[in-house]
N, C-alpha and C positions, 0 to 999 in steps of 0.2 A: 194696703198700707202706703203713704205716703213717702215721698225718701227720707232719710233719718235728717238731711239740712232745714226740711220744713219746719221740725221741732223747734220750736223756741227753748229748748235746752241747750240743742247744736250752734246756735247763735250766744248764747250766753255764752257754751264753748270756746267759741271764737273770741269775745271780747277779751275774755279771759285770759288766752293764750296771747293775746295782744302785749298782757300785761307782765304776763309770768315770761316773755322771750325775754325781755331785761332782766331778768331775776339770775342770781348766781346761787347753784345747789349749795354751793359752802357757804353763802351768807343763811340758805335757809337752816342749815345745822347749826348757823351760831346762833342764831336766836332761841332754838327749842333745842335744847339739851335731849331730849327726851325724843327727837325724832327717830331715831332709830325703832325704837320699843314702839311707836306708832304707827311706820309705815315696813313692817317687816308681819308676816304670819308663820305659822309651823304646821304640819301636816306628819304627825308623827317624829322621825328623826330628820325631816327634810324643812328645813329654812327656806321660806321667798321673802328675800330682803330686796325693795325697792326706793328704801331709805333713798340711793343716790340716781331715783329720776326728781326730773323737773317737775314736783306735785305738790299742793300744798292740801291742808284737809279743803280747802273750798274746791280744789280742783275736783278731788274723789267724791266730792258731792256730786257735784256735778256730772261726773261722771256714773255712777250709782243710778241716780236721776235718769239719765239718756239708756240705761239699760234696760231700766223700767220700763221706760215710755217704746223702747225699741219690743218689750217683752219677753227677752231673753229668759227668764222665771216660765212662763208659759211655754214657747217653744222646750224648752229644755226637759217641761213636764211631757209635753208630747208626744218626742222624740222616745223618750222611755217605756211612754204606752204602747207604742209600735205605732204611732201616726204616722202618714205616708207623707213624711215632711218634703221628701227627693221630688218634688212634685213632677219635674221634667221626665223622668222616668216611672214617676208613680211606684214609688219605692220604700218602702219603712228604711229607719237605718238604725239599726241595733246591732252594732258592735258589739254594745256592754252586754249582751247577753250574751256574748262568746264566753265574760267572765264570771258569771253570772254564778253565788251560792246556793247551795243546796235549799231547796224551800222556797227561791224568790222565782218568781214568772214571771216569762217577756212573752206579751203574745203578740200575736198579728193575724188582723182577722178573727179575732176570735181565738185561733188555734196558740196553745203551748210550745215556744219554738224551743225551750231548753230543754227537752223530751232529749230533740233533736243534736240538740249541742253535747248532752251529756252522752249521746247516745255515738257519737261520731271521738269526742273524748276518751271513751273508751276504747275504742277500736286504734286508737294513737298509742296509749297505754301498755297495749297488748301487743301490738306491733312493736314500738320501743324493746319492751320489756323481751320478745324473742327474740328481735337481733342483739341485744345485748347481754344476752344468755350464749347465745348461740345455738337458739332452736332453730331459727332461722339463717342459714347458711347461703352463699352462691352457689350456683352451679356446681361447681368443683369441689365442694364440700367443703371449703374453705371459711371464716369466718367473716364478714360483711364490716370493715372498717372507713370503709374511707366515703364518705357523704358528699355528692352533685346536686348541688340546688340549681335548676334550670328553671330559671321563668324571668320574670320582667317588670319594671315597676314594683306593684307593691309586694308583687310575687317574688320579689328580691331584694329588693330595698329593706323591707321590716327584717325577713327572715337571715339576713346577710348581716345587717346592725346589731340586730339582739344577738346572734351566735358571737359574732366580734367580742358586741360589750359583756358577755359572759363567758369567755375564752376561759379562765381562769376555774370554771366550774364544767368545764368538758371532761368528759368518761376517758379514762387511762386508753390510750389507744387510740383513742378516735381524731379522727382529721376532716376538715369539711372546704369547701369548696361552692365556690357559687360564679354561675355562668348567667349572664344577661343581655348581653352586646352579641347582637346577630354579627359581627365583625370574628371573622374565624380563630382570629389571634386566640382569646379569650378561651374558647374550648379548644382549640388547639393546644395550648401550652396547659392547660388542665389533664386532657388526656395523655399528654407529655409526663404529668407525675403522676399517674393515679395506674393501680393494678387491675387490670379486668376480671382477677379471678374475687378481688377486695373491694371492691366496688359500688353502689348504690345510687340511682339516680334518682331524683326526687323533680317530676316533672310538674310543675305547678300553672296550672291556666284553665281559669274558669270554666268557658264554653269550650278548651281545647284546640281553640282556633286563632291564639295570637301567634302572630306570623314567625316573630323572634324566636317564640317557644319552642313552638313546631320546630321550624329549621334548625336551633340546636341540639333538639332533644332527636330528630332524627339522624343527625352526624355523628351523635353519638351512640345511638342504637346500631347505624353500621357499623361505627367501630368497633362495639360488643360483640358483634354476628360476625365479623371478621373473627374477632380471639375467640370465641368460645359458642359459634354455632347458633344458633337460631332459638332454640330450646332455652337456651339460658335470659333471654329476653325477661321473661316470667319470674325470675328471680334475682334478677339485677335491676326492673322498673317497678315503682309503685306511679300515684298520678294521685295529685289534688286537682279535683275537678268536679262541677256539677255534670261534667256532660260522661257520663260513664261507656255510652256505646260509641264513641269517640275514642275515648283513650282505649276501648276492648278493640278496636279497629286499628290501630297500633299496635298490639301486640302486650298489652296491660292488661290481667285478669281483673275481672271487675270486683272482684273481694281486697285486690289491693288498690283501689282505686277510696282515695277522699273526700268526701261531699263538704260543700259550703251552699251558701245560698245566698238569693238576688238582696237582700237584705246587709250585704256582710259586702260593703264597698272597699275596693284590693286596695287601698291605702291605710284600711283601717283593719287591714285580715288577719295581721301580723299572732291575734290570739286564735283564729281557728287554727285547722287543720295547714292551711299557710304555715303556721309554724313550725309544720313537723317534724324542719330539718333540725330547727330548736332542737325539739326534744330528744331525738335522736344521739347529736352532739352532748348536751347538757345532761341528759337523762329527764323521764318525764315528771320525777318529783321536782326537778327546778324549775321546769315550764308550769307548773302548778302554785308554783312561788310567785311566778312572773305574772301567771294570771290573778292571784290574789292581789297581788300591787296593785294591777289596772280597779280590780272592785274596792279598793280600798278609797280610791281617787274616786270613784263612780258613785258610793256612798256622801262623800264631803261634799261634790259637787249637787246632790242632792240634797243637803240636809243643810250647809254652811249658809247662812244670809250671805250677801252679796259684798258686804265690806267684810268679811272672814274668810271671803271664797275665794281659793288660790287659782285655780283658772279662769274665773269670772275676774279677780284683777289683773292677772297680767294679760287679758284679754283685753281691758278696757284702757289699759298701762300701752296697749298698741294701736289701740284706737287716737286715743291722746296725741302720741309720737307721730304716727302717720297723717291724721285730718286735719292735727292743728297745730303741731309744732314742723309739720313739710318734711319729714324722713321720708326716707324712696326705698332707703333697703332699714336689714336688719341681721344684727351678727353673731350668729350662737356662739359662744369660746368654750367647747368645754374643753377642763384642765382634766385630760384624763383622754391616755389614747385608746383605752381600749373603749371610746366613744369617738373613734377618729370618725365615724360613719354616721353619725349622726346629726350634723348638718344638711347631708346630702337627703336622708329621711326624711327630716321636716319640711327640706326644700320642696318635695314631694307632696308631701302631707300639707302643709299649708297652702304654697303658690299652687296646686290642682284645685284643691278645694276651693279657695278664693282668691283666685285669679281671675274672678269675673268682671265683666263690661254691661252686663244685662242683669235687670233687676230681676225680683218673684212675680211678679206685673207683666216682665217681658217688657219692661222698658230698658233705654238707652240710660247707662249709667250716667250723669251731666254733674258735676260740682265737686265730686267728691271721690278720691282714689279705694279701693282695694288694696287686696294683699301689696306688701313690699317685696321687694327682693330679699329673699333669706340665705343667709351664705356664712362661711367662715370655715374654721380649721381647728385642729386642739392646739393648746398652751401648749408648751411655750412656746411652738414651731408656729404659730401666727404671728408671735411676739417680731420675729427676727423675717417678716417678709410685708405683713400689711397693716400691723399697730401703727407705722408711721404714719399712715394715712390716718387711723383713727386718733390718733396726739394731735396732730399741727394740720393735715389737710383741711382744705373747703364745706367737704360734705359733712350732714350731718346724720348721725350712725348709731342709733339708739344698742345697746347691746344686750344678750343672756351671759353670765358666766355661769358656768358650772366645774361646781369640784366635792368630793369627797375626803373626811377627815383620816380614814385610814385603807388602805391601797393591800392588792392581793399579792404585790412583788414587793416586798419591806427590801430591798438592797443598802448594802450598805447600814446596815442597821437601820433603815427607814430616814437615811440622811437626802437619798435622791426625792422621796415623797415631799419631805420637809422643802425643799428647795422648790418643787414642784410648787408647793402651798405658797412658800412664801412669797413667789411668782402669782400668784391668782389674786394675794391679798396687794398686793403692790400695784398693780396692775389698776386695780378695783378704787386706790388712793390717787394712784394720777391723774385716772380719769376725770374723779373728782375737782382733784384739786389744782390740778399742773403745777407749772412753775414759772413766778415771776420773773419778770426783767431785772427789777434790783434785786433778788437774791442772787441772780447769773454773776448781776455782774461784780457782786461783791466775794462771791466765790471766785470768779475769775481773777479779782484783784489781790485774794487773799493767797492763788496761786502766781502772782510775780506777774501778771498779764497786764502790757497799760490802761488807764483809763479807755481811753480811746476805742483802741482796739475790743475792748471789753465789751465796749457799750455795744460796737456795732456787730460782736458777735453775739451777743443778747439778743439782739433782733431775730436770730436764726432758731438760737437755741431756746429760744421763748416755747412754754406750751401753755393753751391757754386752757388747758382743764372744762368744766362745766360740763363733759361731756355725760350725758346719762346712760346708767347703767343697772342692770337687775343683776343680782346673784340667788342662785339654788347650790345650797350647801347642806349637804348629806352625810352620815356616816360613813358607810360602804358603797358601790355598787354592786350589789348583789342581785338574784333575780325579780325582788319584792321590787324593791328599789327603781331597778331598768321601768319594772311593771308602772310603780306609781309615776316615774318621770313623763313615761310616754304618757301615759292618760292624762299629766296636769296640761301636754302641749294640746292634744286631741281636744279638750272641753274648751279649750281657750280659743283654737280655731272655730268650732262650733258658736259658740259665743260673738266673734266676732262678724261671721257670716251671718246673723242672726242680727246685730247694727245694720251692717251693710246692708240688709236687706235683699241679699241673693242666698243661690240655693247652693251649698258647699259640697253636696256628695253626687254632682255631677260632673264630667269632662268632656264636653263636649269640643275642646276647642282643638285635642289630641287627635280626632278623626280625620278632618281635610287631609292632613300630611299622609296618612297610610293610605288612603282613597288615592293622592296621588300617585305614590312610589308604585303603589299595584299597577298603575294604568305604566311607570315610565319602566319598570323589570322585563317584559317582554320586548321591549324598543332595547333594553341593554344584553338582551340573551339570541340577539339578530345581527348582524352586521350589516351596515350600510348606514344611510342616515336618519337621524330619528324624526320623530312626529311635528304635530305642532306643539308650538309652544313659545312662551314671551321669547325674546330672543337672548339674554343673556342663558337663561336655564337651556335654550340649545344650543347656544354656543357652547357652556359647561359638557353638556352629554355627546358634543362632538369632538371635542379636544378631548376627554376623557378615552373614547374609542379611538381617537388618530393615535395618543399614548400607547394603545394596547395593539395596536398594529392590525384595528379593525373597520378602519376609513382611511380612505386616499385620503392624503395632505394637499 
């Protein structure tokens, strides 16, 4: 394939965006009364309203067009076949068979992998189902409450987000915990609250051999061998992992040890076995909730032509923002904290997946950027630190809002939700619309302020609106719900690596830095002076050792 600027659709893009930068989103609503109802879809009880980006219908033609020609339709069928789309690693990528109905096949190679899924499903189920009974006990005969998630990346990032955004639907008793920062603090101040005889570690790493993992999940095994003996290993670790004579070499029976496979990329794991801290927490009927959401999404994105397709447009809605209106980042708000963590996910999910510089070709990316920067915080605590920047600064900041109509803490009689909402819908107006000079300054004048003064405080408090914005607006978040949000980001990413013309479910670019740090930890576990190296990074590792009183000054 050619790069996607060859197309003479990406060109017409371009003219186009020429035209539409002058254009104001509120002049485009005064003309079409009816834009709303045009440029908004539904997906069950969930709204994607992109009413207030910069798009007209000629834009979304065009855009429609450029997906086509990119063949996102094709790839997408592909990927579902079990194509080995990952090509760099030669790898299918079938997530969605993690969520996959009863009756539908994902195969690969020829083979049935839902055999496998259903079959590892189960064994989650059953496991749940005894520590929640309390067939399954610690050691000490105690009952098994308190849940360690230990792993890294997507082996913490999903599993840590989704427990959060379903806090509200956790088993009476239960407490959970997630360790991922090799930085001691972290598991230290964990083991700091957690009982040894109450306990459960949940070791999560593929091949068993990420560094982070390892070293926390070992400081924590001493610490368990310390309170309660050696023996109790076996009943305080389980292990998600493909590498099972790994984790049994640790001190993990291989009956509680969890399979996944090369197929099932850790950013997208969050429905396997990855999940099990979920289901544990949640109980495994909600995780069963959460996986229907994603196949619900996995269906539409299947079946929905491309202008009905809710991941397909807000995929094409970022292509738009980024190639040809010049955004650099991009800022999810969602209004709802128990999604404080879910920026940080997508940051993941997205910028690994398509943060690339090199095409499918193996050529040098030239003309045209990739992923943005994804970032943000929940409402309203964004409102009060960096919405100023999105009002009146320089940059331009395309955004997600996300909120739900009814909340699992009604306080106040559902007065602080209200406030919460009416914060997302306001928010969602300004953007829009800001606010004039001569309104400022006729409210300034109407409060006793001189002309003068007025005018020239106008100038300050001036916001000049036009900024674009998408909203998803939902009923609940409940487990369906989490299930379908994540899948609509996941196809959209996909979707957009598939323009771009790179390969999304590789990361190669995470490697160098661990290749480093391996070669510089034995130069920091010696005294004296370290290796070679550019000179600032040894001046860094020699100041660091003069601090710890392990080189002459």
């Amino acid at each position: 394939m050619n790069p996607p600027t060859r197309l003479s659709t990406w060109q017409a893009l371009r003219r186009h965006a020429g035209r539409m930068k002058r254009t104001k989103i509120a002049d485009l609503f005064a003309r079409d009364p009816g834009r709303f109802e045009k440029f908004s879809l539904v997906l069950d009880d969930i709204l994607f309203d992109y009413s207030k980006q910069l798009v007209t219908a000629r834009t979304m033609e065009l855009l429609f067009r450029l997906a086509r020609q990119c063949g996102v339709e094709k790839w997408r069928d592909r990927m579902f076949a079990g194509g080995r789309i990952n090509a760099t690693e030669n790898r299918a990528v079938l997530h969605a068979a993690l969520r996959a109905p009863k009756g539908v096949r994902f195969t690969v190679d020829g083979k049935d992998v839902t055999k496998d899924v259903r079959r590892v499903l189960g064994r989650m189920k059953d496991f749940c189902d005894r520590v929640h009974s309390g067939d399954w006990r610690g050691a000490t005969g105690k009952r098994l409450r308190q849940v360690v998630n230990i792993g890294i990346g997507g082996s913490d990032l999903g599993p840590a987000m989704v427990s959060e955004a379903l806090r509200p639907f956790w088993r009476p008793g239960m407490e959970g915990h997630f360790v991922s920062n090799v930085d001691g603090a972290q598991m230290g101040q964990v083991l700091e609250q957690i009982d040894p005889e109450r306990c459960l570690f949940v070791v999560v790493s593929k091949t068993f051999t990420t560094q982070e993992t390892l070293a926390n999940a070992s400081a924590a095994r001493r610490w368990l061998v310390e309170k309660l003996g050696d023996d109790a290993v076996s009943k305080h670790f389980v292990a998600v992992s493909a590498a099972v004579d790994r984790a049994k070499g640790f001190g993990i029976d291989a009956r509680n040890v969890f399979g996944f496979w090369d197929w099932v990329g850790g950013r997208y794991s969050v429905w396997s076995a990855v999940g099990l801290s979920v289901a544990l927490l949640a109980g495994f009927e909600n995780f069963e909730d959460f996986l229907r959401g994603g196949r619900k999404v996995d269906e539409h994105f299947l079946s929905a032509p491309l202008d009905q397709n809710i991941p397909a447009v807000m995929a094409l809605i970022g292509i738009w923002n980024t190639n040809f209106l010049g955004a650099e980042t991009h800022a999810v708000l969602p209004y709802s904290q128990q999604l404080a963590r879910f920026p940080a996910y997508l940051q993941q999910a997205e910028m690994e997946s398509n943060g690339k510089s090199t095409d499918r070709q193996a050529r040098r990316i030239s003309g045209y950027h990739t992923a943005p920067i994804v970032w943000g915080e929940p409402g309203t605590n964004g409102q009060h630190a960096f919405y100023q920047l999105l009002h009146q600064g320089t940059r331009f900041v395309p955004m997600d809002l996300i909120a739900f109509a009814e909340t699992s803490y009604p306080l106040e009689d559902g007065r602080l939700h209200r406030m919460l909402m009416s914060n997302f819908f306001a928010q969602g107006e300004a953007f829009l619309l800001g606010k004039g000079e001569e309104q400022l300054i006729e409210e300034m004048k109407q409060k006793g302020i001189p002309a003068r003064e007025a005018r020239r405080l106008a100038k300050h408090r001036f916001v000049p609106g036009n900024r674009p914005c998408s909203s998803l607006l939902a009923r609940r978040l409940d487990p369906e719900t989490l299930g379908k949000l994540i899948a609509l980001y996941e196809h959209k990413i996909f979707c957009q690596g598939i323009i771009w013309n790179i390969n999304s479910f590789d990361q190669w670019g995470v490697e160098l830095g661990k290749q480093l740090a391996g070669r510089i930890l034995p130069e920091l576990e010696r005294p004296g002076p370290s290796g070679e190296h550019d000179a600032s990074t040894l001046g860094l590792i020699n100041h660091y050792k003069k601090l710890r009183g392990e080189l002459d000054g």
